[in-house]
N, C-alpha and C positions, 0 to 999 in steps of 0.2 A: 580087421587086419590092416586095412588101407589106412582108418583112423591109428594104429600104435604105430605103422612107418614113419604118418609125418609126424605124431610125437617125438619119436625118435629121432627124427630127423631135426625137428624144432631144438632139439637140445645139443646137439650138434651144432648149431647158430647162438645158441644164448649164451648173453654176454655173465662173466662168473663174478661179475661183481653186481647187478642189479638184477641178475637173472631174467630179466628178458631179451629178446631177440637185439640183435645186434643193430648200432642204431648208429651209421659213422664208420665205422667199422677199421682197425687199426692193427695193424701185427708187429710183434715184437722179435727182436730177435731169435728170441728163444723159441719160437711158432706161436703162441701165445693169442688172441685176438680180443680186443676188448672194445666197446664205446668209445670212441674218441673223449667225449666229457668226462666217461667213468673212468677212465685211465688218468686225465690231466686233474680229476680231483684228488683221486688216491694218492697223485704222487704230488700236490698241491702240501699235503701233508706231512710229507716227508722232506719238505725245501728245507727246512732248518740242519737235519743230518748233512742233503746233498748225496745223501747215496738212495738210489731210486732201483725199486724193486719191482718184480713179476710178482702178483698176489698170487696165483699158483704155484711157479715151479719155485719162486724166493728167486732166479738168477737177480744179481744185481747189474745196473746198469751205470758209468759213471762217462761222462757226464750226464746229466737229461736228454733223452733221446728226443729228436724232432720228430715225431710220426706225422705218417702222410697216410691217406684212405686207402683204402684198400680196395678197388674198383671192383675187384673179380667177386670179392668175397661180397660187396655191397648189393649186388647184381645178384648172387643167389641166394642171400635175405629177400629181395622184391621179388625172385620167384618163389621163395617158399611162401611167403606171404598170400601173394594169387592163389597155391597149391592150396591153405589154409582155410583162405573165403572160399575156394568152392567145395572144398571137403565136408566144410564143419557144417554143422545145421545151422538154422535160422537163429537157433536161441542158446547157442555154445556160446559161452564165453568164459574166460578166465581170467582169474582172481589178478589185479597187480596191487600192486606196491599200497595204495589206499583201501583198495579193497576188507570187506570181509573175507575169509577162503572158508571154503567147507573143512569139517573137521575131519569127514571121511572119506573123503579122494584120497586115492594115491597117484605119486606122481606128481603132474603138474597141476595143480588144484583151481578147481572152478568157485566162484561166486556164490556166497551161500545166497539164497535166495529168503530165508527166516532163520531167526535164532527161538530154539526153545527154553524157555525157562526153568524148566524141570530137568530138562538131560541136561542144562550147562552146553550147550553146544550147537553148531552152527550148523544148516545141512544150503546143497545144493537143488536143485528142481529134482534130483533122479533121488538122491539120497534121502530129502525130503519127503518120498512115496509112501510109507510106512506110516508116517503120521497122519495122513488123507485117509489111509485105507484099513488099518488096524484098528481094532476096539482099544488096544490096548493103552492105544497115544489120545483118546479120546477126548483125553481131560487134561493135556499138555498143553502148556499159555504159549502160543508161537508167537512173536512180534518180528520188527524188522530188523534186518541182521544188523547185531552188535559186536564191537572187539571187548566189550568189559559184561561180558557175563560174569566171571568170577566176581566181579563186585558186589555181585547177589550173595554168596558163600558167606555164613558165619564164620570168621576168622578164628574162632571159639573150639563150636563144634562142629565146622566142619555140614553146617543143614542149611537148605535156602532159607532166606530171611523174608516171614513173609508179614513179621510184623509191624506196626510204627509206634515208636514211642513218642508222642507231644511233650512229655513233660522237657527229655533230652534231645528234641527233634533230630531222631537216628531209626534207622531200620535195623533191625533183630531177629532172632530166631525165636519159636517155641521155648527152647529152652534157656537162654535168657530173661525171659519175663517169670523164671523159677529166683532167678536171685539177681542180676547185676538191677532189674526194672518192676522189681516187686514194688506193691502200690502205686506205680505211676500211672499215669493216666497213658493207657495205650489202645489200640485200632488194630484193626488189621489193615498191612499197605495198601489194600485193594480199597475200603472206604477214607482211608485218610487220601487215596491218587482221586478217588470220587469229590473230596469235599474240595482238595486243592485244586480241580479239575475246574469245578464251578467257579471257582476265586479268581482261575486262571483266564476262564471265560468272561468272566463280568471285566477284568481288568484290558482283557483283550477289546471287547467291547466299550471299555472308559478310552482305550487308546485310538479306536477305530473312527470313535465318536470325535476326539480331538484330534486326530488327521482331518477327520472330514469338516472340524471346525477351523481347523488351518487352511482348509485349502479354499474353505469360502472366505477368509480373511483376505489370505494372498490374491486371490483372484481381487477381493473390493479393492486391496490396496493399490494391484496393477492399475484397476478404473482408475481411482485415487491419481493414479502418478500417469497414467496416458490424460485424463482432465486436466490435472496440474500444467503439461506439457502444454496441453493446448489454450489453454488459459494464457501462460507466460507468453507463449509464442506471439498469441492474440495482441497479449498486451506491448508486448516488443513491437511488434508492425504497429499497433494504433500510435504509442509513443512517440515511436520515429516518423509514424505520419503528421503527427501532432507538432512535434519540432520542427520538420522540415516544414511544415504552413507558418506553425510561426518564425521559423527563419527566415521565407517567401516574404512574409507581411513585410516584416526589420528591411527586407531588401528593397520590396515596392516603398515603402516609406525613406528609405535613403538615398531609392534612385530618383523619387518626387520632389524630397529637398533638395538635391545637387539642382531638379529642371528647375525646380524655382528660385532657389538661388540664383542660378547664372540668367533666367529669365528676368530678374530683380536688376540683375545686375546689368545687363544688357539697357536694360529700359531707362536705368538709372547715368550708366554710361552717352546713351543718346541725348538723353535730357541739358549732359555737361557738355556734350560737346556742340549741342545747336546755341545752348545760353557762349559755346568760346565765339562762333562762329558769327553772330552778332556783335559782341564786343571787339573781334578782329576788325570788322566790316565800320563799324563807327570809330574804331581808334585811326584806322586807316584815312578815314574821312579829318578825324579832328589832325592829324600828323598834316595832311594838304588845308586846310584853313589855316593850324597853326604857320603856314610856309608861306601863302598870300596877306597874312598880315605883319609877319617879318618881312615881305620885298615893297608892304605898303608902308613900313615905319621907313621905310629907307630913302623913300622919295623925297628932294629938299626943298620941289616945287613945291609953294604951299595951295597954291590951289589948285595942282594938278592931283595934290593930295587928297585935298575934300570932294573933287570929284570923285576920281576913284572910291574914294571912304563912302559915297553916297550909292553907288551902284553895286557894293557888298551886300548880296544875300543875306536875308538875316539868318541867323545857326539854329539848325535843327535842333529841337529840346531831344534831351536821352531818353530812351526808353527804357534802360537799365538802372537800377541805384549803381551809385560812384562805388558801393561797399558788397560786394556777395557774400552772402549769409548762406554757410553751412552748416551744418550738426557738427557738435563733439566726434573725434578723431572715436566712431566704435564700427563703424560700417555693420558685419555679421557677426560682431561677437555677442551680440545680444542671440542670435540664432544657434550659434555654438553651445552658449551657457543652458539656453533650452534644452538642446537635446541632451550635454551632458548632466539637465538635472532628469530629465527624461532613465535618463540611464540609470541615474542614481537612485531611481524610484522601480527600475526593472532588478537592480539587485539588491532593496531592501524587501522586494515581493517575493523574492527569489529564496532569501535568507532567512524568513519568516515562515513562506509553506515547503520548501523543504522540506526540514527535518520531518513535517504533517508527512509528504510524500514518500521518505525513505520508512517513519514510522508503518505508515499503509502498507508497504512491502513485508515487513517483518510482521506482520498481524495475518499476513497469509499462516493458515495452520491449518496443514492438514489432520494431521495427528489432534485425540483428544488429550486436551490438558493434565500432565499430570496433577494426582492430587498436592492437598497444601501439605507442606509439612505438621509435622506435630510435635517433638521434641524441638527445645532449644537450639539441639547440637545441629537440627535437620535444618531450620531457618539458619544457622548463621553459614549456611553454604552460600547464601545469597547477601551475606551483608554487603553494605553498601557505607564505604565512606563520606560521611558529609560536612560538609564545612560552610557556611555562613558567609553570604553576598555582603562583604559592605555600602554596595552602591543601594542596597534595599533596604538598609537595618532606620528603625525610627529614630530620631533625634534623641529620647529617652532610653534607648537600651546601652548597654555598653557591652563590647565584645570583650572575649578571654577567651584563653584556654589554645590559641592559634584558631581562633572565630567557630571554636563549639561550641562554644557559650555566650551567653546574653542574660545580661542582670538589669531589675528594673530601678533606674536612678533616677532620685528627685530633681539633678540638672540634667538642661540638656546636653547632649555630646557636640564634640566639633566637627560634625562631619561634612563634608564639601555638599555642594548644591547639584542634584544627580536626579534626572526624570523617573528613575525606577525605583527612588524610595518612596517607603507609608509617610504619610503627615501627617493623618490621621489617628491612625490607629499603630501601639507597640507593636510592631510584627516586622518579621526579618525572614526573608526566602534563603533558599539551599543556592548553591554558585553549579551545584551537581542538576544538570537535567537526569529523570528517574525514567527507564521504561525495561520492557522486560519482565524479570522478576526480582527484586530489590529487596532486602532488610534490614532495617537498623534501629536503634533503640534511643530515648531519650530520657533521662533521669532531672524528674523537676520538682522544686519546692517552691511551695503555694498556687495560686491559680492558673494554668496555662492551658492555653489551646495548641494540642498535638496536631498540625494537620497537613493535607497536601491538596497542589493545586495548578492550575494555569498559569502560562506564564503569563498572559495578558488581563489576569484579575488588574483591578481599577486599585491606583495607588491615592485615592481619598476620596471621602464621603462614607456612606453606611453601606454601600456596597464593595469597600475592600474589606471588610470584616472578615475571617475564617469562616466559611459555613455558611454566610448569611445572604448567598448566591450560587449561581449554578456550575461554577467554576472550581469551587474549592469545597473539601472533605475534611470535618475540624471532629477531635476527640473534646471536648474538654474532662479537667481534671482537678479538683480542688481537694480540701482537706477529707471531705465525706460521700462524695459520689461524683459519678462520672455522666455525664451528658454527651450525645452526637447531636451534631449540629450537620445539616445540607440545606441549600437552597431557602435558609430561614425558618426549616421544620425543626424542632428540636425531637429528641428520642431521650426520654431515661434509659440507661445505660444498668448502670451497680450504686450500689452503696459504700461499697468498698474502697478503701483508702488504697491509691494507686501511686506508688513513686517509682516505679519503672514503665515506660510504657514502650512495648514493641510494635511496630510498625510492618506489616506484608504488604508488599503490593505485586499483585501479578497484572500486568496491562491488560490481558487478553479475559480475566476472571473477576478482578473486581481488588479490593479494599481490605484489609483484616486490621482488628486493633486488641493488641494482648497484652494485660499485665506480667510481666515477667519476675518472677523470683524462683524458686527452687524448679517449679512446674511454668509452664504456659498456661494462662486460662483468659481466654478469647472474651474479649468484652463485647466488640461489634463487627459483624462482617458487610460488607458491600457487595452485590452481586453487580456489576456494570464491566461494560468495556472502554476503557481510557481512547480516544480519539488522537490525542497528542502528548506530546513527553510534559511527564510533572515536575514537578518542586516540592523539597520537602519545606517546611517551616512554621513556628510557634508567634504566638500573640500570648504577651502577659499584658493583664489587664485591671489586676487591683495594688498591690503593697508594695510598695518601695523593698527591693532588697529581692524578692522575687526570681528565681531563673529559672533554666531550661536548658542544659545540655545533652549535646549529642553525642553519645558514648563511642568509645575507640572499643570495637571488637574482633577478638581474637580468633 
């Protein structure tokens, strides 16, 4: 009894638009009470009209009324609430809005606690009783409560469906597999839920397996990036310890030239001015002998003359030449030009391992290499435009094409006199330093060497050759096979007549050499890792008329 008052009483409190207890609590003119939310939705939906309604009594309201809570009424929602927790049992609860509800409560409906598959219907713990203790539910499939049991129902005839067709991947009834699934290959859902069961589990287990292979990645790669960190940082402090000694040195050495300088100069200044101070000291001397032999020309006695002239001193010889010998007007510029060639020798060491240094930075790789590509279309993400050093090209090649090209001519060219061209030998370097990952192609007729290299290969003798040093990586390519050439080894290559040839290079991975036409087909790979940025460039070496272009790719 005490349980149907505060039922009765609870509905008394519930709000008529979500049916649950009142939550805010708000009244309307008309006595009306509702959720503050559920009220300003409802009429959220009616803003278009502008006339605003009671969902119970319909009174309308114009304008939109302001509501305010309603304290009194809020206050005995929170006692029936207390009244509610200590009434109900431990294990009451009731069905809301997401809920499953039982099908057979009345009233305010509880939670079903399983759905059966045979009744099509949902029960609570109390309504549920029959099924635990009757013979008759024996054989009833209980699962967890569901809102789509009808989806079991043959839409048909109206009977569970308790079979599967594979062929239609659909569930059906008995009497469907009379005519709509005659001959198809059909189960019943109970081994076809068995077979997908297993499917479900092995994939669940392919999943579980690949989280747990993720999260041993992520963890190596955190190592990965907390090492990285401590690495760079390492390397930052060594560097800046590095520069600041050698800025200390530049400093001690410039504050040792200024001591020796002005030490030089001190020593050199005392020197001038002990040699003035002699010379004052005898000039002072000859200015009074020259004045006693003026007051002795003057005398007209003549032999008050000779005497006098007889008792003259004879004159001290000089100790000085009449002429001082200095150096050429340079004093410290010869010391100046020192150090500024000093300087000029700190910024061609500068300008030379650099690019080594900043290369050494980007060669940090954490990550493994992606693979090479393999289609054409995949390499030309990497092409690489090249154009042709004149200061390199041999006297016998002649450039075209806006320096793509190089043809081999019986005279020489006129090209100016420049330390970084071949004398020796046809060959012409790239003006492009290569590092990274790089592609580009070369299209040649008659014999040339495809290759790449250092920039400090020797520009004459038998070691600027292509290939025939430890510097440089040469294809060659003539009418019926192909040859590699390194460090003086040679390799057979193909047989095949090659007039395109494509070039890979990845810095961190090595070398590729492919003839290109419809397909790629890889002639030689190099496995090494490049130390410093390369050059691309060719050596023609027999027939006049000969060339070797570097193709424009799109």
């Amino acid at each position: 009894m005490a349980q149907q008052r505060i039922e009765l009483q609870r509905e008394r409190f519930c709000c008529s638009i979500c049916l649950d207890l009142l939550k805010d609590p708000g009244t309307l003119q008309c006595g009306h009470s509702y959720c503050m939310n559920c009220i300003k939705s409802h009429w959220d939906k009616e803003d278009e009209r502008r006339i605003y309604s009671c969902p119970q009594c319909r009174k309308i309201f114009t304008p939109r009324p302001e509501l305010m809570k309603s304290t009194m009424l809020a206050d005995l929602v929170e006692e029936l609430k207390k009244t509610e927790l200590h009434a109900a049992p431990a294990d009451h609860c009731y069905a809301g809005a997401e809920d499953v509800a039982c099908d057979f409560c009345t009233g305010r409906k509880h939670k079903a606690l399983k759905s059966c598959l045979v009744c099509l219907a949902s029960f609570c713990e109390e309504h549920l009783q029959p099924h635990h203790q009757s013979p008759a539910f024996k054989k009833h499939k209980l699962v967890e409560p569901s809102k789509n049991l009808q989806e079991n129902i043959c839409p048909r005839h109206d009977e569970v469906m308790k079979m599967f067709c594979r062929t239609d991947q659909q569930c059906f009834c008995y009497l469907c597999s009379v005519d709509e699934h005659k001959d198809h290959d059909t189960v019943s859902a109970a081994a076809e839920r068995t077979q997908k069961q297993r499917e479900l589990d092995l994939s669940r287990e392919e999943i579980q397996q690949r989280v747990q292979d993720i999260d041993r990645d992520v963890k190596v790669l955190q190592q990965e990036v907390e090492a990285l960190t401590l690495s760079a940082d390492k390397a930052v402090k060594d560097i800046e310890k590095t520069f600041t000694e050698m800025m200390r040195l530049l400093q001690k050495r410039s504050s040792d030239m200024k001591q020796q300088i002005r030490s030089q100069q001190e020593t050199e200044v005392s020197r001038v001015k002990d040699l003035q101070e002699k010379l004052q000291q005898e000039l002072t001397e000859l200015n009074k002998r020259e004045a006693e032999l003026k007051q002795l020309s003057l005398t007209h006695d003549h032999n008050q003359f000779l005497l006098n002239y007889r008792s003259l001193s004879a004159l001290s010889p000089s100790t000085h030449s009449y002429t001082v010998h200095v150096r050429p007007l340079r004093h410290f510029e010869e010391v100046t030009a020192a150090v500024a060639e000093v300087k000029g020798q700190i910024q061609d060491v500068l300008t030379e391992t650099w690019t080594n240094i900043s290369l050494a930075v980007t060669l940090v790789d954490v990550l493994l290499t992606d693979p090479e590509p393999k289609t054409r279309a995949e390499f030309l993400r990497y092409s690489q435009e090249i154009t042709l050093d004149p200061n390199t090209v041999h006297t016998q090649l002649l450039l075209s094409e806006g320096n793509r090209k190089v043809t081999f001519m019986k005279k020489n060219q006129s090209y100016p006199r420049h330390t970084d061209r071949f004398t020796d030998v046809c060959q012409v370097l790239s003006k492009e330093s290569l590092t990274g990952r790089c592609y580009w192609e070369v299209e040649r007729r008659g014999g040339v060497y495809v290759a790449v290299t250092y920039k400090n290969i020797s520009r004459s003798g038998d070691k600027s050759r292509f290939g025939f040093n430890d510097k440089s990586w040469s294809l060659y390519c003539s009418q019926n096979d192909c040859k590699f050439d390194h460090n003086s080894i040679k390799t057979k290559v193909s047989d095949v007549k090659v007039s395109r040839v494509g070039v890979y290079l990845d810095h961190r991975a090595g070398l590729s050499f492919y003839s290109v036409s419809d397909t790629m087909t890889l002639l030689h790979r190099v496995q090494t890792t490049f130390t410093r940025p390369l050059y691309a460039g060719v050596w023609l070496c027999y027939d006049y008329g000969d060339t070797a272009e570097f193709c424009k790719l799109k």
